[in-house]
C-alpha positions as CSV (number, residue, x, y, z in Angstrom):
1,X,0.0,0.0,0.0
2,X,0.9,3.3,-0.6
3,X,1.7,5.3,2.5
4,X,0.0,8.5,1.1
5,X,-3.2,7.0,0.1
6,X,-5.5,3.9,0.8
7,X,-5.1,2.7,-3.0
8,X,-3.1,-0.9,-3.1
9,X,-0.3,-0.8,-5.5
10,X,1.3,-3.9,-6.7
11,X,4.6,-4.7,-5.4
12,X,7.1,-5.4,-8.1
13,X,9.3,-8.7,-7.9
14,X,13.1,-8.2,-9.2
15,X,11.6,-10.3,-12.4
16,X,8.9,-7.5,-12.3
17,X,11.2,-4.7,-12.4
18,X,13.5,-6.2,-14.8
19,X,10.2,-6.8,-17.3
20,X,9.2,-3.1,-16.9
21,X,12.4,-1.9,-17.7
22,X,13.5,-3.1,-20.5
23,X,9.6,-2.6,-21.9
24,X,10.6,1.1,-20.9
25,X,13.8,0.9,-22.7
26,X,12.5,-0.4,-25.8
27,X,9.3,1.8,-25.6
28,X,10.4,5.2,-24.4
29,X,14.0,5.2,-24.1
30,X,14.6,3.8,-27.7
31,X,17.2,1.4,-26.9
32,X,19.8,0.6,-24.0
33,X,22.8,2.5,-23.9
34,X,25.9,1.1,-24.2
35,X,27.2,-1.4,-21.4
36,X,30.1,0.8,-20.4
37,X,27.9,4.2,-21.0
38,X,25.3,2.3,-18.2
39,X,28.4,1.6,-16.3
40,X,29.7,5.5,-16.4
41,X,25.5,6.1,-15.2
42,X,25.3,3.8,-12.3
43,X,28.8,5.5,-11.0
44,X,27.4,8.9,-11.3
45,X,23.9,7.7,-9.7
46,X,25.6,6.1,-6.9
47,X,27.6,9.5,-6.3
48,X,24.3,11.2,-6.3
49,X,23.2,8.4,-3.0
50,X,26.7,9.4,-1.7
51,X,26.1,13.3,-1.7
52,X,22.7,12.8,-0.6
53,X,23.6,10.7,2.3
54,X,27.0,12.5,3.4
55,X,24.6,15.6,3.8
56,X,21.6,13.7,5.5
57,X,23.7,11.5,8.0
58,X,27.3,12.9,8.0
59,X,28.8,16.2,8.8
60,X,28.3,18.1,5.3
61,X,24.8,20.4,5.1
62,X,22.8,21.1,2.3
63,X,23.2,24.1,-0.1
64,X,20.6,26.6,-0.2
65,X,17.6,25.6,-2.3
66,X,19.1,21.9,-2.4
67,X,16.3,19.5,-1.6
68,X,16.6,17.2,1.5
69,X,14.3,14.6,0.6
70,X,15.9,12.9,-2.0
71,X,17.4,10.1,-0.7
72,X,14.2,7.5,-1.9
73,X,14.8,8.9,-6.2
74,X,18.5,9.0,-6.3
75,X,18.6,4.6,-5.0
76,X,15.6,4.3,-7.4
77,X,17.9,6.0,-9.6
78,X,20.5,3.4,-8.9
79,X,18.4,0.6,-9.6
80,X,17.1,1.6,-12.5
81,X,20.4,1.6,-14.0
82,X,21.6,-1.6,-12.2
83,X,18.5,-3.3,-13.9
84,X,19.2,-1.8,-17.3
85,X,22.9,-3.1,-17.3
86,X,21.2,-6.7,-15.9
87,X,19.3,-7.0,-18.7
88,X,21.4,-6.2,-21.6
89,X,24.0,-8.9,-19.9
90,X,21.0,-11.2,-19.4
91,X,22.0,-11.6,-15.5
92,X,18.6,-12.4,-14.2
93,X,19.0,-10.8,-10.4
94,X,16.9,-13.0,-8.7
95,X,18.6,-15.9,-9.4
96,X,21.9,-14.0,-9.1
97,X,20.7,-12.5,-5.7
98,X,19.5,-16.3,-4.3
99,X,22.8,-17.3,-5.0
100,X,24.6,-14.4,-3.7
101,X,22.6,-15.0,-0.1
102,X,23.8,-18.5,-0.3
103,X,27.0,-18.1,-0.9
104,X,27.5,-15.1,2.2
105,X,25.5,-17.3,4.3
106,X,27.8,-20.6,3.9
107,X,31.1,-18.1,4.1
108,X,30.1,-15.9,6.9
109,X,28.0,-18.1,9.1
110,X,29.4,-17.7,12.4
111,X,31.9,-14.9,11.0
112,X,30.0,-12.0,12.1
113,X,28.7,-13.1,15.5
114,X,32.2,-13.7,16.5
115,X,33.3,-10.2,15.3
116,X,33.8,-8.0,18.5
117,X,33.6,-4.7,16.3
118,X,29.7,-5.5,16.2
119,X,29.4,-6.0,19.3
């Protein structure tokens, strides 16, 4: 559900997502860019989520007339991107993402409950 209104909206799986984007791409956005050009992208998105949160939760402020709540469109942002370059390398994320859980769960089972620093 939306938080501003009673409406329910469907939730989108990673399959979802990667479905609407590439329809996007190959409706609105004529085609994907190029591999490294989406790489270039996702670098300067995730710089965008860096500025945003050394200003929200570290010791830089914001300019005057930049806007504060921005946080939730620049990772959007970031995923948009990181779905685009999924798709055009056919890297289906869920399965990718499953695997990747696996795989830190097996390596780091006991690794961080016996690091002190988290303690």
């Amino acid at each position: 559900m939306n938080s501003a209104s009673s409406t329910p909206e469907k939730r989108l799986t990673l399959d979802d997502a990667q479905l609407v984007i590439d329809q996007w791409i190959n409706s609105v956005g004529v085609r994907y860019f190029s591999e490294l050009t989406n790489l270039a992208q996702l670098i300067e998105e995730v710089g965008e989520v860096a500025r945003v949160m050394s200003r929200t939760f570290g010791d830089q402020s914001f300019k005057p007339g930049e806007s504060q709540d921005t946080l939730a469109d620049e990772l959007a942002d970031v995923l948009f991107v990181l779905l685009c370059i999924a798709n055009q390398t056919h890297v289906n994320l869920t399965d990718a993402l499953q695997k990747n859980i696996a795989k830190k769960t097996q390596r780091d089972a006991n690794r961080h409950q016996n690091n002190e620093k988290l303690r």
